[in-house]
C-alpha positions in Angstrom: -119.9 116.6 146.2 -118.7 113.0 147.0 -118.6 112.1 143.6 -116.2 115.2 142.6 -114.2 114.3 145.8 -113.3 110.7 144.5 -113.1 111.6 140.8 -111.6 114.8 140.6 -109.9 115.9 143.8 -108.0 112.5 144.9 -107.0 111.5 141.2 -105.1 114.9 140.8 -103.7 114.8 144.6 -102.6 111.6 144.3 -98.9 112.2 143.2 -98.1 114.8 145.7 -99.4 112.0 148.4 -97.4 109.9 147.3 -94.2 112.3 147.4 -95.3 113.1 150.9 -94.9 109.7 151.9 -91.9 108.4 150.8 -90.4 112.0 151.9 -91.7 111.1 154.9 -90.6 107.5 154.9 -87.3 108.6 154.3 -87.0 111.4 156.7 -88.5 108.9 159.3 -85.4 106.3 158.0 -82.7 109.0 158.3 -83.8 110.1 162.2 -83.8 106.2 163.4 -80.4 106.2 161.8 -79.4 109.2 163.7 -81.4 107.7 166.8 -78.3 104.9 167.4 -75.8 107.5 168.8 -78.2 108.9 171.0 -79.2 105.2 172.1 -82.4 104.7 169.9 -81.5 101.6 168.3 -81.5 100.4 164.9 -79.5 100.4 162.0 -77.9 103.5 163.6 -77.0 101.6 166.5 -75.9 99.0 165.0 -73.2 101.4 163.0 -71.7 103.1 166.0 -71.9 100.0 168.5 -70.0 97.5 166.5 -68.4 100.1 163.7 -67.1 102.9 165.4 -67.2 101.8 169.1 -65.3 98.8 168.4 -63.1 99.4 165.0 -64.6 97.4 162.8 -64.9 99.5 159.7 -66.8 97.1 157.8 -69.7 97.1 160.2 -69.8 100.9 160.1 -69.3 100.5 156.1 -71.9 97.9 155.6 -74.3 99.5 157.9 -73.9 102.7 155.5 -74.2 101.3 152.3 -77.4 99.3 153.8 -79.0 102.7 154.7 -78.0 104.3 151.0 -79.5 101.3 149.8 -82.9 101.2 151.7 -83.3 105.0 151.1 -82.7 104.9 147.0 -85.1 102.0 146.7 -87.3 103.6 148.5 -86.8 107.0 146.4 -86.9 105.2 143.4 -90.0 103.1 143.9 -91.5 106.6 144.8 -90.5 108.4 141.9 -91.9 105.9 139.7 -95.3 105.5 141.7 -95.6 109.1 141.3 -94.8 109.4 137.6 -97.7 106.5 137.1 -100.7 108.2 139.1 -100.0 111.8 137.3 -102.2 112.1 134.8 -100.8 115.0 133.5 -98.0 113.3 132.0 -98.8 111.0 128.7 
């Protein structure tokens, strides 16, 4: 049973893992983000301390485009991990 485990089970799984986790990664991005205006910290913090708080649009802006930025990457790389470990596609 160990043997099917490791060369059947995990092999096919694999992809959906590794949706999972970058789901997850980027649902765990978005609520630090959102953490900032509750006084989490972060990049969230950082966008309504200096940006909004202060007027200075291209904090808030940059802060934005940084987030947009870590979550396609991070969306992207997982897409293509994903798209390597199925089997399924030739």
């Amino acid at each position: 049973t160990f043997r099917i485990i490791w060369k059947v089970i995990i092999p096919e799984a694999k992809p959906a893992l590794i949706t999972g986790a970058v789901i997850s990664t980027v649902t765990i991005l978005g609520y630090s983000a959102m953490s900032g205006a509750v006084g989490g910290g972060g990049l969230g913090k950082l966008a309504i301390m200096y940006g909004y708080n202060r007027y200075q649009t291209d904090i808030m802006f940059i802060t934005v485009v940084l987030l947009i930025v870590i979550v396609q990457v991070f969306q992207s790389f997982g897409n293509w991990a994903t798209k390597r470990s199925d089997r399924r596609i030739s």
